[in-house]
C-alpha positions as CSV (number, residue, x, y, z in Angstrom):
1,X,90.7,78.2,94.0
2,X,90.7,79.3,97.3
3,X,88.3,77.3,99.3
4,X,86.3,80.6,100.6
5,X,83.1,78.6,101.6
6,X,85.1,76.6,104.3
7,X,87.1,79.7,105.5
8,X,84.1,81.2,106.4
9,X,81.9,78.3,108.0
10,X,85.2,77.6,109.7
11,X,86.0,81.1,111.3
12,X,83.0,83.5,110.8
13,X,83.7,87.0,110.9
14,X,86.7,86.9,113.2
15,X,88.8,84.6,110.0
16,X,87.3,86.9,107.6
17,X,88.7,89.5,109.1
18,X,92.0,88.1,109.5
19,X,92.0,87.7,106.1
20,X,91.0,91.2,105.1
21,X,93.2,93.0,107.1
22,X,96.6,90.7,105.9
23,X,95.6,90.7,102.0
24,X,96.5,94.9,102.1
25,X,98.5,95.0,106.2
26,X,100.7,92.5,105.1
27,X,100.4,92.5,101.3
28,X,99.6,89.2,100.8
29,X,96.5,90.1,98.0
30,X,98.7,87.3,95.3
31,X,97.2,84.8,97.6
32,X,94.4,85.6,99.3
33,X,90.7,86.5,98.3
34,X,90.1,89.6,99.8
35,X,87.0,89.9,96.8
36,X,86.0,86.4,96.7
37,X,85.8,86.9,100.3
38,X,84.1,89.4,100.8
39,X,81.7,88.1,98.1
40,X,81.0,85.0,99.9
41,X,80.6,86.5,102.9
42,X,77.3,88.7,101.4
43,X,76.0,85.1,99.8
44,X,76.2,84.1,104.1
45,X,74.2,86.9,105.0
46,X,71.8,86.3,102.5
47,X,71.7,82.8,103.4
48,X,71.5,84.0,107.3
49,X,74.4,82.8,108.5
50,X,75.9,86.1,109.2
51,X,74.1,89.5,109.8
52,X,74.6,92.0,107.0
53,X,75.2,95.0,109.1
54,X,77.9,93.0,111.3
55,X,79.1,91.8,108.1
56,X,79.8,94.9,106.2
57,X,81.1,97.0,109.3
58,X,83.9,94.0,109.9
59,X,84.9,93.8,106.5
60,X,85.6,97.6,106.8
61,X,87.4,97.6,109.6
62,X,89.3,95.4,108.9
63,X,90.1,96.9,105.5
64,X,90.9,100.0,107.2
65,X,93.1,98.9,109.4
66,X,94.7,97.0,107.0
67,X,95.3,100.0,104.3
68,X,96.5,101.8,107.1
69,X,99.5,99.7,108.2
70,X,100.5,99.4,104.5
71,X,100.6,103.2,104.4
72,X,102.4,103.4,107.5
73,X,104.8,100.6,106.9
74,X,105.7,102.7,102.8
75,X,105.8,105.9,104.7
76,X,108.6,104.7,107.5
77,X,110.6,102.5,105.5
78,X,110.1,103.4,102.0
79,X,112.7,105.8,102.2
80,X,115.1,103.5,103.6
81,X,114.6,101.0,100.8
82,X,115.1,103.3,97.9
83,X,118.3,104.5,98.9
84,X,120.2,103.0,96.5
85,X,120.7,104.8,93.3
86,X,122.2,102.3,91.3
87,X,120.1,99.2,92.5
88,X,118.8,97.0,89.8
89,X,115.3,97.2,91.0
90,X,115.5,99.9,93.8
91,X,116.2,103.6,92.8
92,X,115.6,106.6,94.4
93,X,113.7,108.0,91.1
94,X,110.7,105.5,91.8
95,X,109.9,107.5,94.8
96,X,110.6,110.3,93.8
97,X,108.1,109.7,91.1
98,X,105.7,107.8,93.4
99,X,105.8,111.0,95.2
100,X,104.8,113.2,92.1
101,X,102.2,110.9,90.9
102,X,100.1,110.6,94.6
103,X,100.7,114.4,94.9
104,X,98.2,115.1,91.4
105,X,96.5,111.7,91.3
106,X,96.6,110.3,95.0
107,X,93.0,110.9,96.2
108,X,91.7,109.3,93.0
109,X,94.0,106.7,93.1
110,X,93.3,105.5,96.2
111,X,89.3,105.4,95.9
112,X,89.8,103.7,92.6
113,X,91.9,101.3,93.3
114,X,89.5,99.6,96.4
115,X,88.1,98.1,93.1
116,X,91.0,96.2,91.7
117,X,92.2,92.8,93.1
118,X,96.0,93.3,93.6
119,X,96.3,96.6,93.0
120,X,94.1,97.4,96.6
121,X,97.1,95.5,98.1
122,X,99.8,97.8,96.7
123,X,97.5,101.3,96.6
124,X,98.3,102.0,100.4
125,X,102.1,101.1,100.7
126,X,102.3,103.3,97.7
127,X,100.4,106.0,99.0
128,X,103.2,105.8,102.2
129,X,106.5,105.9,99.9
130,X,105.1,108.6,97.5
131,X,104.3,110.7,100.9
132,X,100.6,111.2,100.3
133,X,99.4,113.7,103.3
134,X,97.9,111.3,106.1
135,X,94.9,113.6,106.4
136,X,94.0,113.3,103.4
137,X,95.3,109.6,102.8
138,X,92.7,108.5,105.7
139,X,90.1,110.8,103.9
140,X,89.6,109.1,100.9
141,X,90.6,105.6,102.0
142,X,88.3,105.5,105.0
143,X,85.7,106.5,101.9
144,X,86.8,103.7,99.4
145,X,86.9,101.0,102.1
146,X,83.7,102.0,103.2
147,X,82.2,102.2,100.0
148,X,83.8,98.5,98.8
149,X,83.0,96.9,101.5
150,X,79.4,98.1,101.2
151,X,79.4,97.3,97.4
152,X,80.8,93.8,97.3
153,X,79.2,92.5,100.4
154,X,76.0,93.7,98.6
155,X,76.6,92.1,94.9
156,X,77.2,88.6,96.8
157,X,74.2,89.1,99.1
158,X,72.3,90.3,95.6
159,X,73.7,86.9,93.6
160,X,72.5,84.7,96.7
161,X,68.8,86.3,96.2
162,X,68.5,85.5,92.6
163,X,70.3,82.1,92.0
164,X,69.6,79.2,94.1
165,X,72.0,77.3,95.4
166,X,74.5,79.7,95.0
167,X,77.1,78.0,97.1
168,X,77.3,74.9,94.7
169,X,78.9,76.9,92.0
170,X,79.8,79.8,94.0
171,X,83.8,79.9,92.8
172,X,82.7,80.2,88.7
173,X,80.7,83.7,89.9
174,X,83.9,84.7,92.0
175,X,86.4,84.1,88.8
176,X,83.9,86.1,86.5
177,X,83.2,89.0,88.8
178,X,87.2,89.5,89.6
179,X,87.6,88.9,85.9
180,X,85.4,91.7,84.9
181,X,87.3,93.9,87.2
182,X,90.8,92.9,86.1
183,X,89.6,93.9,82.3
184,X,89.9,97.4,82.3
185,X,93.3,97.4,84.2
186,X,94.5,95.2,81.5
187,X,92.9,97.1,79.3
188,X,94.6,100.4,80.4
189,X,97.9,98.3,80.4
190,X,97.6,97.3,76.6
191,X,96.7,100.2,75.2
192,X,99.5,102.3,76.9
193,X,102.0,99.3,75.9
194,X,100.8,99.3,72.5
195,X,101.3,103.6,71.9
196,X,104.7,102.8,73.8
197,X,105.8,100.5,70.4
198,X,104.3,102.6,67.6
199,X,107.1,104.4,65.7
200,X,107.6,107.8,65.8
201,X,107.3,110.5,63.3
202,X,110.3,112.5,62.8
């Protein structure tokens, strides 16, 4: 585990951040805790090491500016990657169907997925390759940020108040919370893999 206690008596707000901004700016969310951040970062304010306005208003920004860059960076260059029909990996039908799928589920898609550890880091760039309209885009992702940042900064802060000593077994609560998140995306991912291999009738 991430030592997310340490990052934050080491480098405050300013490291957190830092972090924030690269887990979705520079899609590094594989490796870094943007949840069990953020997490920690509400036990702090409980605990009065940070101030829970200053707190949440960071972690958005920082979020923001984060899913932004992502968007811009799929948006400029996606086309330029898939341009290569015959690629292995990279062909011009994923973006064509990126496009398709953020034009009817795009404003959903990108509230939801402010929920989801890995898929937050992904949601924006998509968002930029499939062409999502910016207005729009900054709509609903100013919104999600807003409301995640609010929401998990709150659930640590809420944990701090009601178990002691939160800090000493802080990373157990982390794992189970993302866990419980990852579950319906895996979930989701089964069941659609699993009607995918059933047979069918002629």
């Amino acid at each position: 585990m991430f030592p997310v206690n340490h990052i934050l008596q080491i480098g405050g707000l300013w490291l957190l951040a830092t972090f924030i901004f690269t887990e979705v700016g520079l899609f590094l969310g594989f490796i870094l805790p943007g949840d069990t951040l953020v997490l920690t970062a509400g036990v702090f304010a409980k605990e009065g090491k940070f101030a829970l306005s200053s707190t949440i208003f960071v972690i958005a920004l920082a979020a923001i500016a984060g899913d932004n860059l992502a968007y811009y960076i799929g948006r400029r260059l996606g086309p330029k990657v898939f341009t290569k029909p015959d690629s292995l990996l990279l062909k011009k039908s994923h973006i064509n169907r990126a496009e398709k799928f953020y034009e009817k589920y795009g404003p959903k898609t990108v509230l939801i997925a402010h929920f989801f550890p890995v898929i937050r880091s992904f949601s924006p760039l998509l968002a930029g390759v499939g062409k999502m309209k910016y207005a729009k885009y900054f709509l609903y992702d100013l919104i999600g940020d807003i409301a995640w940042s609010i929401i998990m900064t709150l659930i640590g802060y809420y944990i701090a108040s009601q178990i002691p000593h939160i800090n000493t077994y802080i990373n157990l609560v982390l794992v189970a919370v993302v866990a419980i998140s990852v579950i319906p995306v895996g979930w989701h991912l089964y069941q659609k893999y699993t009607k995918k291999k059933q047979p069918k009738l002629e």
